[in-house]
Structure formats: C-alpha cells, structure tokens
C-alpha positions in Angstrom: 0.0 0.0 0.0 1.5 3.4 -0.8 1.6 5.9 2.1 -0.8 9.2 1.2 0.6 12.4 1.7 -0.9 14.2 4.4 -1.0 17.9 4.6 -1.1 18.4 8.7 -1.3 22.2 7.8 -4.2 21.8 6.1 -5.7 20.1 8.6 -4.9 22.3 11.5 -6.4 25.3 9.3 -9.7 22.8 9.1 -9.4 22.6 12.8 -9.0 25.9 13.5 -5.3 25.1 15.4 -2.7 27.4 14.6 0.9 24.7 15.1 4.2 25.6 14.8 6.7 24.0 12.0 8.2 21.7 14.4 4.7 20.8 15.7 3.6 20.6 12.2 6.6 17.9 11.1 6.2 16.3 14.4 2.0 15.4 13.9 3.1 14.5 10.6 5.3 11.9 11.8 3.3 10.8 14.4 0.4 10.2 11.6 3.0 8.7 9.3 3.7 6.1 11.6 -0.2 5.5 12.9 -0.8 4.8 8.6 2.7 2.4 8.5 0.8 0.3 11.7 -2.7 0.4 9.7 -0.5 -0.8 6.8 0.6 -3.6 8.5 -2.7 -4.7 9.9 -4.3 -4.9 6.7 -1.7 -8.0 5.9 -3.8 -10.1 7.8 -6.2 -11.9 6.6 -9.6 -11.7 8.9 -12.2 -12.7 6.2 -13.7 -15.9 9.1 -12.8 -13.6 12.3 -16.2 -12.7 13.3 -16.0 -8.8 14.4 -16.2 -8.2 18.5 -18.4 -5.0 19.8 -15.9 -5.7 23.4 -12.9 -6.9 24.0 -14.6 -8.8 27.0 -17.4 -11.0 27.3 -20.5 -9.0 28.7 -23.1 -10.7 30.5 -26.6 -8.5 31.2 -26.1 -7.4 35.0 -29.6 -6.4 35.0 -32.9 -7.3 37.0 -35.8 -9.0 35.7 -38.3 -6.4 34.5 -41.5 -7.1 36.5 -44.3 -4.4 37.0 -45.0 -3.8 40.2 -47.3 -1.2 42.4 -46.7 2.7 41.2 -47.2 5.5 43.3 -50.2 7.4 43.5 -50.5 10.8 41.8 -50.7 12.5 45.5 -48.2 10.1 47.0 -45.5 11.3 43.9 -46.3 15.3 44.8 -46.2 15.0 48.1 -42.7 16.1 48.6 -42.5 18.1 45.5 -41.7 21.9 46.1 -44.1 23.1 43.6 -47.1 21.2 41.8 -50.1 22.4 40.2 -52.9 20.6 38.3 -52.0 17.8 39.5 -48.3 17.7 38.0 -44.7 18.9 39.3 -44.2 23.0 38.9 -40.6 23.4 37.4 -39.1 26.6 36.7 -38.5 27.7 32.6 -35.7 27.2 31.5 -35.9 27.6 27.5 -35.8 31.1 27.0 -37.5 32.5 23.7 -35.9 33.1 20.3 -37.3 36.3 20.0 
C-alpha cells in the first residue's frame, strides 16, 4: 500500500489550530507512523474472524423487568416543592428566540 501524503497544515487550518513548524513535522510523523501500523494490519487476513463490539465477554447485569405497584398521583407530589394541576411545577428554563 502506498503511504498518502498528508498535509497536517491543512488540517490544523480545518481545525481551526494554529501549530508551529516543528509541531507541524512532528504530527506528521506521528500520523506517518499511525498509517505504517494500519498498513501492516491490513496484511492479515480476517475474512472468518467474526468482528467483537468488546474486547470482553459482557453478561446483562440487570434485573428481571417485572411491573409492580406505582405510586399514587398524590403520593408522587407529596414532597414536591411546587405542583399544580395535579403535575410537578418546574421553573422555565428555555428562553424564547425572539
């Protein structure tokens, strides 16, 4: 595979970064040898290895979802600092656009 060209300048200017030229060659280096690593990963062949969403096993830690008894409407205001209508009072906090 033949190594692109990467213009690190150009890419700071996208970013809005303003780099040095020593930081400039540096990052360039640094991404020249990130693409020599890619290029040797891609020797391998991994058409049968099935892809992995973890690098662990993950088991679901979670309880069984059974419905139980809900509150009452008074019971879930009755600590509230502010209801009305028979629903929790909040303060606004979206302003307008106008």
């Amino acid at each position: 595979m033949e190594q692109p060209n990467i213009d690190v300048a150009y890419i700071a200017r996208l970013a809005k970064l303003s780099l040095t030229p020593e930081e400039t060659e540096s990052f360039s280096a640094d991404l020249n040898q990130v693409l020599a690593h890619v290029a040797q990963l891609e020797q391998w062949d991994t058409t049968d290895v099935p892809p992995m969403y973890h690098p662990l096993p993950v088991f679901d830690a979670v309880r069984e979802d059974i419905p139980g008894t809900s509150l009452s409407n008074e019971a879930a205001l009755a600590n509230a600092p502010a209801a009305e209508d028979g629903q929790f009072r909040v303060p606004k906090v979206v302003e307008s656009a106008h």
